[in-house]
C-alpha positions in Angstrom: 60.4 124.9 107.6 59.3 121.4 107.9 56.9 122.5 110.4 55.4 125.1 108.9 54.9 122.5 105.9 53.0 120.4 108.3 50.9 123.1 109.7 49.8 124.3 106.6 48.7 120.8 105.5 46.4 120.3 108.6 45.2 123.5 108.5 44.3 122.6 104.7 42.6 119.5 105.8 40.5 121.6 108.5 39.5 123.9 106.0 38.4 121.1 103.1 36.7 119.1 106.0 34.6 122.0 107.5 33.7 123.0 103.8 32.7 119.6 103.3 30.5 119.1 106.3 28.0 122.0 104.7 25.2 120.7 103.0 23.6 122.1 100.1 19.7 123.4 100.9 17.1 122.3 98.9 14.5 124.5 97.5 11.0 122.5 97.9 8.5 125.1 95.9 5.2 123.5 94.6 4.6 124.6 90.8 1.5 126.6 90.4 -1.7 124.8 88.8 -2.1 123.4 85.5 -3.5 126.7 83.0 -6.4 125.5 81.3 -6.5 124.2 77.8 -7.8 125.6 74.5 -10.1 123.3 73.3 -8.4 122.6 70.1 -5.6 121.2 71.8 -7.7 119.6 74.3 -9.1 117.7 71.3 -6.1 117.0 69.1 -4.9 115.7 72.2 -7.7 113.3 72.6 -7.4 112.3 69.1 -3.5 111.7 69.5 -4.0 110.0 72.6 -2.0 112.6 74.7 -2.9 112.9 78.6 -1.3 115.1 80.9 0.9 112.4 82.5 2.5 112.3 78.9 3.6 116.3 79.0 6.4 117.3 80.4 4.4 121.1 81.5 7.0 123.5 82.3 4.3 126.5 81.8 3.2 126.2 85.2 6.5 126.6 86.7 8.0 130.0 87.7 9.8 132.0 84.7 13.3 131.4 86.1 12.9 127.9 86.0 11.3 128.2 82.6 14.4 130.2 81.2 16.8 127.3 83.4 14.3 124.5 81.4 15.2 125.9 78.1 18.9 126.4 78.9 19.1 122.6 79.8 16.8 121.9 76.6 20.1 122.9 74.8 22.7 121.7 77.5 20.7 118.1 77.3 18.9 117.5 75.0 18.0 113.3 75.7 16.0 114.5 79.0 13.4 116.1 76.5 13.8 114.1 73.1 10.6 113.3 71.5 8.9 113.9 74.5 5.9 116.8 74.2 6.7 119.9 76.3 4.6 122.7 77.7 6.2 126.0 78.3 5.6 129.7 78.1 7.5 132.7 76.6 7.4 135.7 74.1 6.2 134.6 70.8 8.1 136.0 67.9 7.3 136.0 64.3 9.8 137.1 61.3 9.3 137.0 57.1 11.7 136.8 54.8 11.5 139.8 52.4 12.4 137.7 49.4 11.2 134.6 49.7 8.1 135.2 52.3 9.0 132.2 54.5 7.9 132.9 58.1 9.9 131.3 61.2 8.2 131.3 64.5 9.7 131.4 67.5 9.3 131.6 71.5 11.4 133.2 73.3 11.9 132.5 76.7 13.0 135.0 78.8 16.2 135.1 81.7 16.6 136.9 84.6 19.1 139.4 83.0 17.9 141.9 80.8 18.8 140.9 76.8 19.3 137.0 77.6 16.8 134.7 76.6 17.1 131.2 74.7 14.9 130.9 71.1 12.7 127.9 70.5 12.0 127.4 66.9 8.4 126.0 66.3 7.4 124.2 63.5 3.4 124.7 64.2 0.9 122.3 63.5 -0.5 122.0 59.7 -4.0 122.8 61.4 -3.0 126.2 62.1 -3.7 129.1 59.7 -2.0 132.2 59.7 -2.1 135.1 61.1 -5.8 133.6 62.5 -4.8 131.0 64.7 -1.7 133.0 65.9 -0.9 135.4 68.7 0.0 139.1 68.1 4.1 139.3 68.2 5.8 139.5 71.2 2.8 138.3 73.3 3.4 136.0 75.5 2.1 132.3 74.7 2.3 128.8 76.0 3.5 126.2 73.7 2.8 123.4 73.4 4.4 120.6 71.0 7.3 117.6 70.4 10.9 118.8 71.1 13.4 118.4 68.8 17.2 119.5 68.4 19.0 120.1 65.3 22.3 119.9 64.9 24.9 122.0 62.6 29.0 122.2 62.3 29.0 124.3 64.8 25.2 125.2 66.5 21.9 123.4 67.9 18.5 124.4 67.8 15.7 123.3 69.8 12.7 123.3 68.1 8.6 122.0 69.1 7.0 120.3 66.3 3.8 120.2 65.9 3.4 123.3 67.9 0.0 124.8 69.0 -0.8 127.7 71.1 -2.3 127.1 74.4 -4.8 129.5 76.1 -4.0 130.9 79.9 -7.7 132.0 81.4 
């Protein structure tokens, strides 16, 4: 019995050693270039003193790293606070019958068919609509300051100061 112990604890350590000895690969993908800029946005940049350095542009990557983005925009939410993002998904509108408020969302999209994660915007006051809006359920790049509020028991992400950025 006492050697049976001892064999199955070395052939434990043999099998946490050669797991160990594995090492993780590394994915080393170049993001696509930069979309270009509406020229709104180009200039309310310029007048807020906004250069690309200071973006955090997540448009030009991939969609599954957009929808893993998002995720983490939830998960953790000091890598992104009060920092302007860039990223691209489904814009969504909805009114409230009663009231007439409108909420604006964009909707990135996962891998998966029916999961996504919702980013509430909060667009800019120079934005009029339904003019300076995109049809529903286009798909849009955002651009605008994150944010994250907290309830009881949910948080949502939301860009301030959101305006809609042109692909060409």
């Amino acid at each position: 019995m006492k050697r049976l112990v001892i064999f199955l604890c070395v052939t434990m350590v043999i099998a946490c050693v050669g797991c160990s000895s594995d090492s993780p690969t590394q994915v080393t993908e170049e993001p696509t270039p930069t979309a270009s800029i509406d020229p709104v946005v180009a200039q309310t940049d310029a007048l807020l003193g906004i250069t690309d350095d200071d973006i955090e542009d997540y448009a030009s990557w991939g969609d599954d790293m957009q929808f893993i983005i998002a995720v983490d925009m939830y998960d953790h939410p000091n890598n992104y606070y009060d920092k302007t993002v860039r990223i691209s998904g489904r814009f969504s509108v909805t009114e409230d019958d009663e009231t007439g408020d409108r909420r604006y969302y964009c909707v990135v999209d996962g891998k998966e068919e029916g999961v996504s994660v919702v980013l509430i915007l909060t667009p800019s006051d120079s934005l009029t609509y339904p003019d300076d809006f995109p049809e529903n359920d286009s798909v849009v790049t955002v651009q605008g300051k994150y944010g994250i509020c907290r309830s009881e028991n949910n948080a949502y992400v939301f860009i301030a100061d959101a305006t809609f950025v042109s692909k060409e």
